[in-house]
KOLLUM-184772 format. One line per 5 residues: number of its first residue (from 0); their letters; for each residue x, y, z of C-alpha. Coordinates in nm, 4 decimals. Layout:
<rs>
NUM> a> X Y Z ~ ...
</rs>
This chain:
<rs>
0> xxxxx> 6.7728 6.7075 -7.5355 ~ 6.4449 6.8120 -7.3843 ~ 6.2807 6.6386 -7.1097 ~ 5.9681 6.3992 -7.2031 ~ 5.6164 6.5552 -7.1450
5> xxxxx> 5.4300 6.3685 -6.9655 ~ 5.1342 6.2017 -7.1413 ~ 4.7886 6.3301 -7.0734 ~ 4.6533 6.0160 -6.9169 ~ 4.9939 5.9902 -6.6709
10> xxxxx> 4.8467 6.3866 -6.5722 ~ 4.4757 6.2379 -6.5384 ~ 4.6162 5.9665 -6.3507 ~ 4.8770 6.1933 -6.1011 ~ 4.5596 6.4077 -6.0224
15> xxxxx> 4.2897 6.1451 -5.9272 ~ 4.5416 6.0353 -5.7072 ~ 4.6146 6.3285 -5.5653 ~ 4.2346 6.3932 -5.4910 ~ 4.2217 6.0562 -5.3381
20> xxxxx> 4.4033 6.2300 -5.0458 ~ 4.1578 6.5434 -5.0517 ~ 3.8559 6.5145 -4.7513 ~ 3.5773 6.6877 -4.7498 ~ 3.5247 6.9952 -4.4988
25> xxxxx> 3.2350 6.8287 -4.2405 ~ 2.9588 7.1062 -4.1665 ~ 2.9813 7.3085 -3.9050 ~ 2.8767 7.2558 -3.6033 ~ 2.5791 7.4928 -3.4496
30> xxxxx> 2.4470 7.5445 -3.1124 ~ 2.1296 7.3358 -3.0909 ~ 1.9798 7.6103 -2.8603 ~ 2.0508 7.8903 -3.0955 ~ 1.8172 7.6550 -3.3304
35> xxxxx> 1.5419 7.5982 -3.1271 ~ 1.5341 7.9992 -3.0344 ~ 1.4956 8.0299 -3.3902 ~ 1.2168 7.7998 -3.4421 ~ 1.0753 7.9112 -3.1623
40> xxxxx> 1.0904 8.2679 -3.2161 ~ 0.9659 8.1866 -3.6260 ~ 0.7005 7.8941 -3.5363 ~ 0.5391 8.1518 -3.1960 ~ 0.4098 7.7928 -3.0197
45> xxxxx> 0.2755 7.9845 -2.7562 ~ -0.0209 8.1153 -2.9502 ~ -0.1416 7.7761 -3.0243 ~ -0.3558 7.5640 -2.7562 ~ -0.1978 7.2487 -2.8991
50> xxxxx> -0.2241 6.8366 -2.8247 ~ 0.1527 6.8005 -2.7330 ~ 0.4520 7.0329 -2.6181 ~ 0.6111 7.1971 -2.9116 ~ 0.9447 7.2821 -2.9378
55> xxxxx> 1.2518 7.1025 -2.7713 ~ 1.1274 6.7378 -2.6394 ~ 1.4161 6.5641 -2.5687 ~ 1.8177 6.7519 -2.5239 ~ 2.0440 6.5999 -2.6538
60> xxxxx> 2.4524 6.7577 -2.7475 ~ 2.4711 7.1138 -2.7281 ~ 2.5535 7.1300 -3.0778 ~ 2.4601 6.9708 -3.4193 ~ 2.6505 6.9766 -3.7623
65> xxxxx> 2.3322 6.7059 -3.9041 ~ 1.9543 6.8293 -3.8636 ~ 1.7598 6.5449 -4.0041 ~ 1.3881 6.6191 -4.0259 ~ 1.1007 6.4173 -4.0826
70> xxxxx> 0.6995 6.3878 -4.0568 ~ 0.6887 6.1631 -3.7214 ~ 0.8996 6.0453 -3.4873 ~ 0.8935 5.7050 -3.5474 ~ 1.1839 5.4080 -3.4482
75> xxxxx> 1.2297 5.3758 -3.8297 ~ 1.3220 5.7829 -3.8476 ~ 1.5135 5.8175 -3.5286 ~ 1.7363 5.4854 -3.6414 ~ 1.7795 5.6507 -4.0028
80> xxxxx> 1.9032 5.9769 -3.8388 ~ 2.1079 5.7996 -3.6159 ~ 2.2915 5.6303 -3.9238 ~ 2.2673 6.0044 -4.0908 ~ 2.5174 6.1432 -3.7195
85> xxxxx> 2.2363 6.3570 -3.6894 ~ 2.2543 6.6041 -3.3563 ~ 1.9021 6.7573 -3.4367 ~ 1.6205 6.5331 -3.5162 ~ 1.3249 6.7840 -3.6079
90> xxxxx> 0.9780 6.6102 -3.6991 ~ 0.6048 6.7074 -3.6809 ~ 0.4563 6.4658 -3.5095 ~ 0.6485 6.4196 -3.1856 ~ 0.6525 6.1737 -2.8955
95> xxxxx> 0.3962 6.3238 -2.6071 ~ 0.0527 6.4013 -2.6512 ~ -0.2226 6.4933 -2.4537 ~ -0.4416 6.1877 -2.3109 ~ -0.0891 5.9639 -2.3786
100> xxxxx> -0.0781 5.6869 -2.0788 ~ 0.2095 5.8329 -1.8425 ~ 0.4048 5.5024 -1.7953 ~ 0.6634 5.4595 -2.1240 ~ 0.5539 5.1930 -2.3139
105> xxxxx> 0.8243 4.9682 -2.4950 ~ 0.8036 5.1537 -2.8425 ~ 0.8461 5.4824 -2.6803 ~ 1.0880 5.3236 -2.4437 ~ 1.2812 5.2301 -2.7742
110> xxxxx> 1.2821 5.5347 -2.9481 ~ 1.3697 5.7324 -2.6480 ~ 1.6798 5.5118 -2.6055 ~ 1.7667 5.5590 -2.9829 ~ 1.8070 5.9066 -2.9236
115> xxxxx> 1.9553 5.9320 -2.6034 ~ 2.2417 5.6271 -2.7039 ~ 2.2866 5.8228 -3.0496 ~ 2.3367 6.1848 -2.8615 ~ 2.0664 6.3167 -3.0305
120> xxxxx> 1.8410 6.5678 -2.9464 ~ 1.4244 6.5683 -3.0991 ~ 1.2421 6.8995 -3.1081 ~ 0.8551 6.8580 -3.2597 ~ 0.6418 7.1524 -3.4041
125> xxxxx> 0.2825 7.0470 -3.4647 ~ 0.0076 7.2974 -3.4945 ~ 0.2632 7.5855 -3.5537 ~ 0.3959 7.4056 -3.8200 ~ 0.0556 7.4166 -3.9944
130> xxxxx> -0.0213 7.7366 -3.9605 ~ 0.2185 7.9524 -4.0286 ~ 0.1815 8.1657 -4.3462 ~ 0.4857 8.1201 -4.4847 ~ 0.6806 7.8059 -4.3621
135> xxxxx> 0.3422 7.6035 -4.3303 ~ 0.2102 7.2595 -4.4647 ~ -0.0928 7.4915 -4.5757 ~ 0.0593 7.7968 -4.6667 ~ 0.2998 7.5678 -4.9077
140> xxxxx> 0.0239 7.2929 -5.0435 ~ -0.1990 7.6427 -5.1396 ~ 0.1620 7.7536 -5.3320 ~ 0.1985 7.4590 -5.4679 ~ -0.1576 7.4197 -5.5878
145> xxxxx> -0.1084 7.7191 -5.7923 ~ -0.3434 7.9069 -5.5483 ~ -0.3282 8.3158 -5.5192 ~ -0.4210 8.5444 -5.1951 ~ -0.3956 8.3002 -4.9220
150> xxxxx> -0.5564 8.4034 -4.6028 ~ -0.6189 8.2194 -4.2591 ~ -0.8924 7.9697 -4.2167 ~ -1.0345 7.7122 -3.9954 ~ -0.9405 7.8010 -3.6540
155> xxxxx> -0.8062 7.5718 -3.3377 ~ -0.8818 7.6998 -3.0116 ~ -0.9583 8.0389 -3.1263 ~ -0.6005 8.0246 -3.3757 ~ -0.6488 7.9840 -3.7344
160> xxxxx> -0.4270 7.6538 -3.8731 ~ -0.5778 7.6402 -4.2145 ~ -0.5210 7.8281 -4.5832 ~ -0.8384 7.9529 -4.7940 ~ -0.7275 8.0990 -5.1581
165> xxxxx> -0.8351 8.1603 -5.4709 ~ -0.7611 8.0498 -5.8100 ~ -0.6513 8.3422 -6.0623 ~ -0.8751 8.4400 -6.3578 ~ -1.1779 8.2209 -6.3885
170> xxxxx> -1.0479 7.9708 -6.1764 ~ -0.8940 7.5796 -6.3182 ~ -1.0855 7.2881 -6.4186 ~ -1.1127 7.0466 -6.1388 ~ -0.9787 6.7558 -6.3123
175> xxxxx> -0.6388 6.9941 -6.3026 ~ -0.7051 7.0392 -5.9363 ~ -0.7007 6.6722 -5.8969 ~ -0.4157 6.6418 -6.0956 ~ -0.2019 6.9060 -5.9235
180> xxxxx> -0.2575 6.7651 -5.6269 ~ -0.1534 6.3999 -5.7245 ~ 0.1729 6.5595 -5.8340 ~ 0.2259 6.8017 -5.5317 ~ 0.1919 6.5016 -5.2833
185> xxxxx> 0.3424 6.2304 -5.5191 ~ 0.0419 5.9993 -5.4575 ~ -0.3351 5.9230 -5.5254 ~ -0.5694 6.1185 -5.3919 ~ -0.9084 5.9937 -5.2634
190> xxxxx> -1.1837 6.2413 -5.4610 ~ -1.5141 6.3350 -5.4110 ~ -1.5860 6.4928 -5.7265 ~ -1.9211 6.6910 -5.5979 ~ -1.8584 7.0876 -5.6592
195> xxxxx> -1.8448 7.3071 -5.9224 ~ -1.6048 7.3552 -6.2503 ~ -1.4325 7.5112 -6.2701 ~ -1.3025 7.5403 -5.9265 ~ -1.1900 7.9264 -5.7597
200> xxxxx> -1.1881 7.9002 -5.4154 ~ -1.0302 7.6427 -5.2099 ~ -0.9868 7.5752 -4.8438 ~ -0.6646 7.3872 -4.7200 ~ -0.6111 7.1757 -4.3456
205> xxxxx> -0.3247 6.8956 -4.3940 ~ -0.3488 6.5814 -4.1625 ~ -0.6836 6.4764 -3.9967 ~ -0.9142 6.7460 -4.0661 ~ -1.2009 6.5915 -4.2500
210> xxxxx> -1.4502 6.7726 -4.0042 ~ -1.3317 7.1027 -4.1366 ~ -1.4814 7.0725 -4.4580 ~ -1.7849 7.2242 -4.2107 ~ -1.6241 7.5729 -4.2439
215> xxxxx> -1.4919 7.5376 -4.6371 ~ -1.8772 7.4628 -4.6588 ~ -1.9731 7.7476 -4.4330 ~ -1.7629 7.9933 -4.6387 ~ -1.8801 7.9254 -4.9938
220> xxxxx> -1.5643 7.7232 -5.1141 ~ -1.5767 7.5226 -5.4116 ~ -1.3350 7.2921 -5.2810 ~ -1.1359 7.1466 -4.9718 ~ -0.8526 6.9532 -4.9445
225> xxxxx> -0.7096 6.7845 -4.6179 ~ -0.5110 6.4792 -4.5604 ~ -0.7692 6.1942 -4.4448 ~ -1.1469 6.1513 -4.4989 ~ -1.4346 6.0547 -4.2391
230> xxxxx> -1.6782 5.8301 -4.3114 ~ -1.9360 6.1297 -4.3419 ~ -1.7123 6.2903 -4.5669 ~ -1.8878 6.1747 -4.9318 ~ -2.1898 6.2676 -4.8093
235> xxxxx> -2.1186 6.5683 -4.6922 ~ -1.9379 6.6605 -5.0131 ~ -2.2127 6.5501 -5.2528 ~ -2.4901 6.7644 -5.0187 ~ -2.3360 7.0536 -4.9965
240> xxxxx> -2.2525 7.0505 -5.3549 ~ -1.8642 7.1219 -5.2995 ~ -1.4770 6.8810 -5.3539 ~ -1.3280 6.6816 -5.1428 ~ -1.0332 6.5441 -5.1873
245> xxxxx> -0.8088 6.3672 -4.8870 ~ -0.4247 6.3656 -5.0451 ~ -0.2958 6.1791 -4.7094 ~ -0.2070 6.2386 -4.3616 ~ 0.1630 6.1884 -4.4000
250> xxxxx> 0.1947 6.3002 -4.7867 ~ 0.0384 6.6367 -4.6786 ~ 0.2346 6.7439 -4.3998 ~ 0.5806 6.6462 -4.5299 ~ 0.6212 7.0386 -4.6549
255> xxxxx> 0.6783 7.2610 -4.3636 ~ 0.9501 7.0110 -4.1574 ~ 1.1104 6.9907 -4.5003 ~ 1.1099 7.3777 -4.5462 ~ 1.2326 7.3911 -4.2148
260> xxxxx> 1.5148 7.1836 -4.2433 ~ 1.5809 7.4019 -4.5600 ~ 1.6016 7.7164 -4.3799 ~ 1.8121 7.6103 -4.0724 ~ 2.1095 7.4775 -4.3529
265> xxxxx> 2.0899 7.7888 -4.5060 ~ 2.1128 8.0049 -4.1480 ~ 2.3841 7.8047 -3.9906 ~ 2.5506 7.6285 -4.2035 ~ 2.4630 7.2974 -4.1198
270> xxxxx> 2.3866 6.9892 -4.3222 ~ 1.9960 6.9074 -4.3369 ~ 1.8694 6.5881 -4.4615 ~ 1.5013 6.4806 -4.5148 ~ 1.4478 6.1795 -4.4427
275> xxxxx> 1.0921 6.0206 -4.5651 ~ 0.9352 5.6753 -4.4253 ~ 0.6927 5.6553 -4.6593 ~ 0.3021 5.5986 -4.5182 ~ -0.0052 5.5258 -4.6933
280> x> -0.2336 5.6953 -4.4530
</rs>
């Protein structure tokens, strides 16, 4: 007499147990120097006269299986990587700046212990980060704007930071420039409606670059886009005939440290997680 075969749901039931038993392979680990010689060597920080070191800020372990990235380095972020076992903790805003009082004060204080009692290292890449023509907050808002022939604009110190491009054909109607925006940076933008439609030319400076929209001006755009106004910034728009539109500080440089994080899990293997605290500004 044959056997019994065994039903299909004792099979199902044999194999989820079986996988119970099955854990999953962590990341590797990478050297956290090897990372920032990357960045570094990608990002060029030394051509940009900038208001903060850029690059490594704090050491932490010489390796890192976890790069968590992030717009700033708040207590919120660092505590969220922390929870994440992050090793790497890259961000564009960082913790020094220029003009900063040189005593800690008891926010820094707490954010610096965060990372130093987690074992984490924090590396920051500002003005780089904006800049560059293919990893960059402007390079990738232009992209994702649907804008063709980027080219540098708006320059720091001598370095440009910003994007100018063009829109193919005849250009889009600049209710659909309003609209792409909204959707790029998830949120509403603040618009002053006061150039032409449809709209072909565009200049491009995330973060606090309202006083920019002097060179978009200067250059014949028919728009500019940056991430918070000025209270000049309506007038200015309406007199000189071109759009404004401020899409957020935060919502407009969330791009490039996400990008970032993107290419560093794909180069070494290790796991990259982006971790947003949202902010209306």
């Amino acid at each position: 007499m044959s056997p019994p075969v065994p039903s299909l749901t004792t099979g199902e039931r044999n194999i989820t147990v079986h996988l119970k038993h099955v854990k999953p392979h962590p990341p590797p680990m990478a050297s956290v120097d090897e990372i920032i010689s990357h960045l570094d060597e990608l990002l060029e920080p030394e051509r940009f006269d900038d208001h903060g070191p850029n690059g490594l800020q704090v050491p932490g372990p010489e390796e890192a299986s976890t790069v968590v990235t992030g717009v700033s380095a708040s207590l919120e972020l660092l505590e969220r990587a922390r929870d994440e076992g992050a090793g790497l903790v890259l961000v564009h805003h960082g913790l020094f700046w220029d003009g900063a009082p040189r005593a800690l004060s008891r926010p820094l204080a707490a954010r610096l212990r965060t990372l130093l009692e987690g074992e984490m290292a924090l590396a920051a890449y500002h003005l780089p980060l904006d800049a560059h023509p293919q990893v960059g907050n402007n390079a990738l808002i232009a992209q994702g704007l649907g804008a063709a022939d980027p080219r540098p604009f708006d320059a720091h110190a001598g370095t440009p930071i910003g994007v100018a491009a063009r829109f193919p054909g005849e250009g889009i109607a600049a209710a659909a420039l309003f609209d792409r925006v909204r959707e790029l940076t998830a949120r509403e933008p603040l618009v002053f409606a006061a150039g032409p439609d449809p709209v072909r030319s565009i200049g491009i400076v995330s973060g606090g670059a309202a006083g920019s929209v002097e060179t978009a001006i200067a250059e014949g755009l028919d728009a500019f886009v940056t991430g918070e106004p000025r209270e000049p910034s309506m007038a200015t728009a309406r007199e000189a005939g071109i759009h404004f539109v401020a899409a957020g500080h935060h919502a407009t440089e969330t791009f490039g440290v996400r990008r970032l994080g993107e290419l560093l899990e794909a180069r070494f293997g290790v796991r990259h997680v982006f971790v947003d605290v949202p902010n209306p500004v």
